[in-house]
N, C-alpha and C positions, 0 to 999 in steps of 0.2 A: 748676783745674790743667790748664793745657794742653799738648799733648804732638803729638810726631811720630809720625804711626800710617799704618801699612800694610797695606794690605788686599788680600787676596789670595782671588781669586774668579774662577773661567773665566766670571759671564753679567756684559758691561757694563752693562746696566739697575743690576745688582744696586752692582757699583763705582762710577757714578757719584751713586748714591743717597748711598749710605754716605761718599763723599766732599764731596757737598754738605751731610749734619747735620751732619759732623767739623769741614766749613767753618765754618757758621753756630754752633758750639759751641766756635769757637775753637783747633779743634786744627790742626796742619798736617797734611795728607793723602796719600797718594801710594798708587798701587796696579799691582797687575800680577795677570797671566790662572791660573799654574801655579808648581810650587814652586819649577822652573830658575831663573826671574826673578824671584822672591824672596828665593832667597838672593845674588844677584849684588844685590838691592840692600837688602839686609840689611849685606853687606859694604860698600858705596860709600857707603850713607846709615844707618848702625844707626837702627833706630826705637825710640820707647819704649814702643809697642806694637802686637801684631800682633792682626788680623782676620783668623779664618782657616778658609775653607771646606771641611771634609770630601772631597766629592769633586772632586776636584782631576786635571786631563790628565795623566796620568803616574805621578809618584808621591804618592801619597795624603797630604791635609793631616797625618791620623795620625802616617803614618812622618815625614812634615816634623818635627813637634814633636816624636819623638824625637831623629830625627838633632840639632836644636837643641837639645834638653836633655843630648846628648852631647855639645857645645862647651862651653869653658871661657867663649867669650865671649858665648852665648847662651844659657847655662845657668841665668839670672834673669829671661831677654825675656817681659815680660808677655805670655799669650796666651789669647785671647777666641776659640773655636770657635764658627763656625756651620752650622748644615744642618738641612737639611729632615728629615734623621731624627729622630723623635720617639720614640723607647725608650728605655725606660729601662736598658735594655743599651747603646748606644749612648753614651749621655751617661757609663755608668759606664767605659767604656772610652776614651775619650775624657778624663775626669781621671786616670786611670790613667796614658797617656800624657804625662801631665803638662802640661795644658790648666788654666790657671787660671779659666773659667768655660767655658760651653755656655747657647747661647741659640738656641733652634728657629726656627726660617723657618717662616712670615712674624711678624715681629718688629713690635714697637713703636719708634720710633727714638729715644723717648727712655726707654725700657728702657735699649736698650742704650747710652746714652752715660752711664746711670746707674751700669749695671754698667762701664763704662769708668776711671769714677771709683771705683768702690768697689776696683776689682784695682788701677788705679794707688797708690792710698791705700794698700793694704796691701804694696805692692813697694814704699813709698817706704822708705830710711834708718832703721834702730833708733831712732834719735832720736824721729823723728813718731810712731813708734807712740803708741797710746792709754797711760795711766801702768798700765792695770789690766793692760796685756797682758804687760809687761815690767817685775816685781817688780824690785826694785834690788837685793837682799842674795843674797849667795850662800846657795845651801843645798846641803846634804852629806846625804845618807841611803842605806842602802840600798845600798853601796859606787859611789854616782855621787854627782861633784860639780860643780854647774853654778855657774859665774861670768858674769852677767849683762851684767858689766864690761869683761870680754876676750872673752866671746861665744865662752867655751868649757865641753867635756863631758865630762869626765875621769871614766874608769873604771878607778880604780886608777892605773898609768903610763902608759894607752893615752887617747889623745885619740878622742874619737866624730866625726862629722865628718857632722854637722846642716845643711839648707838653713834658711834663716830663718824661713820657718814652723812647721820641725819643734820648733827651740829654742823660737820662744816657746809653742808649747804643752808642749814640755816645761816649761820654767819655769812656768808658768802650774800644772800638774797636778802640779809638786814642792814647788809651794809651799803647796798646799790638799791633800797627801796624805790616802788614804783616804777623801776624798770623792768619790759619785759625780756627775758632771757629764753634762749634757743634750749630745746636739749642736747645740744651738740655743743651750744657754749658751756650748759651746766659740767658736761662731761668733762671738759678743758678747765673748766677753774677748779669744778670741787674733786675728780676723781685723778685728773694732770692730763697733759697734753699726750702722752703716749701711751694713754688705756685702750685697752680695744676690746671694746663692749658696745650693744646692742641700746641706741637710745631708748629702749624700754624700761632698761634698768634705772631711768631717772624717775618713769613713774612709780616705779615701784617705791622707790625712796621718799620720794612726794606720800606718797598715799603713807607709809610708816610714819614721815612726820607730822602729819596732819593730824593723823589719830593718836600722836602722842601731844599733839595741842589741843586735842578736842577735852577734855577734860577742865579744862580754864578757857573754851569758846574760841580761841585762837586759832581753828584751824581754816576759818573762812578767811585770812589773812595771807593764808598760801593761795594765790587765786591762779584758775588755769585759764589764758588766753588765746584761745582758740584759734585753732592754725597757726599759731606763733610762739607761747611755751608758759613757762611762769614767772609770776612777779609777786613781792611781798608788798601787804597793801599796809602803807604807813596812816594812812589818814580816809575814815568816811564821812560824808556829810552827815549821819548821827551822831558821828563824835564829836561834833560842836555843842550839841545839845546834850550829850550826856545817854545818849541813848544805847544801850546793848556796847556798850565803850569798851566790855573787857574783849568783844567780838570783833 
């Protein structure tokens, strides 16, 4: 799969490395030093994915990929973090931010054009998903009802309003209620079997969808089981009686 990628890094050593495997791996490349000149060619030339270095002249890659996941039109822009910071603090703030992977300096270059392929694959179209990630039937429990079909999350008359990863793991955990799943399973159903990502990035998704259930009390139905991962709770014992039911 080949794609237009933009990389974005103040050392040119570092640019024209990463534009020469992009080259030889088939992708088209293009890069610039800080985030001013990334978003001016964001807008001129949208890429299909960004490379993109932590500390950055100005304003920090971080803030970059918020401010973009604040736009309507770069609100799905694949984006691949890199830096020299090696913490595991760092890396969690950094998906937090909403960074689709983090890959440490100095890198393997064909790591990273592996993981290039594994986040392209999973930003591509409902369609390509894998069939295990994206159950076809609707299911209704628990006063939420997802439609696989329209790629919506009805909570009574209020629609939920899910990024694409959030729904297929929702779908994924509505359809296999009460079981509890690995992060390393969620990885393999919702994200596919040859992603190479950091089980972190499932809490990350968890906690987005959670808070996008909180609003209709559904978010205690994402429950985390400790030392072992998460399960969607189909049924409490107040919900016989009527109690806190939309929870």
């Amino acid at each position: 799969m080949s794609a237009h990628v933009l990389v974005v890094d103040p050392d040119p050593a570092i640019r024209e490395l990463l534009a020469l495997n992009l080259t030889r791996a088939g992708h088209d490349a293009a890069s610039c030093l800080d985030a001013d000149s990334a978003l001016v060619s964001i807008d001129e030339h949208p890429p299909d994915m960004l490379l993109l270095e932590w500390d950055l002249p100005g304003q920090s890659g971080q803030a970059l990929i918020r401010r973009l996941r604040a736009a309507a039109a770069t609100r799905e822009l694949p984006i691949i973090m890199l830096s020299a910071r090696a913490g595991e603090h760092d890396k969690i703030l950094a998906l937090e931010s909403g960074a689709d992977d983090y890959l440490t300096k100095p890198f393997n270059p064909r790591e990273l054009l592996a993981r290039i392929g594994a986040v392209l694959r999973r930003r591509a179209p409902a369609p390509a998903a894998p069939a295990a990630t994206l159950a076809p039937d609707v299911v209704q429990m628990a006063g939420l009802r997802l439609d696989p079909g329209t790629q919506r999350v009805m909570a009574g008359a209020r629609q939920v309003a899910l990024g694409p990863v959030e729904f297929r793991l929702l779908n994924f955990l509505m359809h296999h209620p009460e079981r509890v799943h690995s992060r390393s399973q969620l990885l393999d159903q919702v994200w596919g079997r040859h992603a190479v990502l950091d089980e972190r990035t499932v809490d990350t998704h968890v906690g987005r969808l959670r808070n996008a259930l909180q609003p209709s009390g559904h978010q205690q139905r994402i429950e985390t089981v400790r030392g072992s991962g998460y399960r969607f709770v189909a049924w409490r014992a107040q919900d016989a009686f009527g109690w806190n039911s939309a929870a």
